[in-house]
C-alpha positions in Angstrom: 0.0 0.0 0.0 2.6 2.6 0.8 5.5 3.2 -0.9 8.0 4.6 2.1 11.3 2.8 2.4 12.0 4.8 6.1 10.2 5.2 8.8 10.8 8.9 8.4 9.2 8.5 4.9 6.6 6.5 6.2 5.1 9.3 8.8 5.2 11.7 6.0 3.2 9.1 3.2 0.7 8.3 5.1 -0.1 11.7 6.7 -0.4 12.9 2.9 -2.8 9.9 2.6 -4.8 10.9 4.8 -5.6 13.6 3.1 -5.4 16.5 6.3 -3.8 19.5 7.2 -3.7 19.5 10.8 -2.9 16.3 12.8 -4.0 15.2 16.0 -3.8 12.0 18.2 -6.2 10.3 15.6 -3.3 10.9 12.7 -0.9 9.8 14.7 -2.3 6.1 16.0 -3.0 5.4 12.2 0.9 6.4 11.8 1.9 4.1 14.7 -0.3 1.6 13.3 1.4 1.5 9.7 4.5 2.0 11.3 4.2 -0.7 13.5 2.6 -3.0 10.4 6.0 -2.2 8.1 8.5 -2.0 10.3 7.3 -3.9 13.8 6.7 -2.6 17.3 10.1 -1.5 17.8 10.3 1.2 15.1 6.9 3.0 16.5 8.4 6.3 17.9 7.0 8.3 20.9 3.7 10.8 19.6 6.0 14.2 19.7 8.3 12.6 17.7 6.3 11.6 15.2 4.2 14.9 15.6 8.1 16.6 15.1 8.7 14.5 11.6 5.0 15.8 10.5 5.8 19.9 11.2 8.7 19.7 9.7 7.4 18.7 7.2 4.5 21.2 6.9 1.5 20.0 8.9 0.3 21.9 11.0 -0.1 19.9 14.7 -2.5 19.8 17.2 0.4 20.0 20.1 -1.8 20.0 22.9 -3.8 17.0 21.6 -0.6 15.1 20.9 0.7 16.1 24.2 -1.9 14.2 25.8 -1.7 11.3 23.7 2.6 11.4 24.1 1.6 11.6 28.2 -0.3 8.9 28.4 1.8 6.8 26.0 5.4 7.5 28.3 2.9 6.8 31.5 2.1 3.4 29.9 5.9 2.7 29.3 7.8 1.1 32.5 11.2 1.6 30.2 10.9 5.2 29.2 13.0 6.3 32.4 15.6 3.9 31.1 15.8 4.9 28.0 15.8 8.7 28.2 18.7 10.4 27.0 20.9 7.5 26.8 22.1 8.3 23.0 24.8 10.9 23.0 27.4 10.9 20.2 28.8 14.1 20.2 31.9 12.5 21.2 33.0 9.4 20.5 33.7 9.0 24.0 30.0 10.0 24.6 29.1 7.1 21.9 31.0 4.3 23.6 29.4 5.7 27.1 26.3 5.2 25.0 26.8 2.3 23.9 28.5 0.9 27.1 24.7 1.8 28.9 22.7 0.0 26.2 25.4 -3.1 26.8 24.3 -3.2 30.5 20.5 -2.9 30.3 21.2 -5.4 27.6 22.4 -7.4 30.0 20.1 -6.9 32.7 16.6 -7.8 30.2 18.7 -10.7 29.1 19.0 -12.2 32.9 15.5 -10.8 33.3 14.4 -12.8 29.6 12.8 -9.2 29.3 11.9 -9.4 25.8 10.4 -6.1 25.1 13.4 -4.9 26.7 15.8 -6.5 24.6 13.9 -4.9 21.2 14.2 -1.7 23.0 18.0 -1.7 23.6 18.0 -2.8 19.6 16.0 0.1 18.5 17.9 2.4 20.4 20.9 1.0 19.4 19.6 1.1 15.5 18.8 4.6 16.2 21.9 5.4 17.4 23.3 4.4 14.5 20.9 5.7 11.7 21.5 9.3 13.6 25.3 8.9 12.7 25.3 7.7 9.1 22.4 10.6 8.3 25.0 13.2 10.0 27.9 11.4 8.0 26.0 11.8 4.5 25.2 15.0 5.1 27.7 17.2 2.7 26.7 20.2 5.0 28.7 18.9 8.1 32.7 19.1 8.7 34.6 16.9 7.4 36.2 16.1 10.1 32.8 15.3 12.3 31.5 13.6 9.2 34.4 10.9 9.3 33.7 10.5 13.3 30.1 10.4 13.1 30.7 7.2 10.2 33.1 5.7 13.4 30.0 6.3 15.6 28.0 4.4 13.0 30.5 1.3 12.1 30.5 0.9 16.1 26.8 0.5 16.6 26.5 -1.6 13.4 29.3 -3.7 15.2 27.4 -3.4 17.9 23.8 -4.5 16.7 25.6 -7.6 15.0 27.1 -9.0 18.0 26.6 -7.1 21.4 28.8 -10.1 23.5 31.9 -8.8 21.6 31.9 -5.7 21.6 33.7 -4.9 24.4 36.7 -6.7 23.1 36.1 -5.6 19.2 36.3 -1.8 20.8 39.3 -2.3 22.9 41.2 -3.7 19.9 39.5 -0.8 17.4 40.8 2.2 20.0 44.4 0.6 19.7 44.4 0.4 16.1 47.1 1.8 14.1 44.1 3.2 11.9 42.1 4.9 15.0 45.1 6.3 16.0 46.0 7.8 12.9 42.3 9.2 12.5 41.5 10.2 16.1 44.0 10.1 18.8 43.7 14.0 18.9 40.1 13.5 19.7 39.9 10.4 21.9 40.5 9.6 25.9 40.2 6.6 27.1 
């Protein structure tokens, strides 16, 4: 039915589908609900995020709808405490910290067989590094950042495929004759 190959692109489709201007919390759970049909539960994003994607891209928003809807949502959610503000990659030191967090509450659902927790600490993790490539791409950046925010992304892709070694793949990476050369001036252990 839609076209959308991101979930970025997705929010935006089906909003135009629906044929209105302003969107409210009824927009939005038909959003989730195609979001969460192409892409599974973990790639449905908070209300105010998805209300952010849609006034960027023109809509106009019914905030204090959406608020209410974003409220209840986060009050539903037992992991949102966790979860707050644990990416940071402004640093790479702030991206392993990240990374090092999502390792441990990794570890914690797994002991817990905490499933739903598990997908979370994957779709953060995902996020994490979708938010690094997109900042890599983007011509308007430094060079400089760009190259480090493409490290950000090769480490969360290293980390998605196998979380149990990352530890040791990132001790070996940050010792690397290539990190060195790229990053030592921007790097503390």
């Amino acid at each position: 039915m839609y076209k959308a190959k991101t979930k970025h692109e997705l929010i935006i489709e089906v909003w135009e589908a629906s044929g209105r201007k302003a969107v409210g919390s009824r927009e939005i759970i038909q959003i989730e609900k195609a979001l969460h049909e192409r892409f599974g539960e973990g790639a449905v994003d908070m209300p105010m995020r998805i209300a952010r994607v849609l006034a960027d891209a023109g809509a106009r928003v019914k905030y204090p709808e959406i608020m209410r809807l974003d409220f209840q949502r986060r009050t539903e959610s037992p992991y949102e405490a966790m979860f707050r503000n644990i990416l940071k990659f402004g640093t790479l030191k702030e991206a392993l910290t990240s990374i090092r967090h999502l390792e441990n509450l990794r570890k914690n659902f797994l002991r817990k067989n905490d499933k739903i927790g598990l997908l979370l600490v994957k779709k953060e993790a995902l996020k994490g590094k979708e938010r690094a490539l997109m900042i890599a791409k983007n011509p308007k950046v430094n060079p400089r950042k760009r190259i480090e925010k493409q490290e950000i992304a090769e480490w969360f892709r290293i980390y998605l495929s196998s979380p149990e070694v990352f530890e040791n793949w990132i001790e070996v990476r940050l010792e690397s004759e290539d990190f060195v050369r790229k990053f030592s001036k921007n790097f503390e252990t």
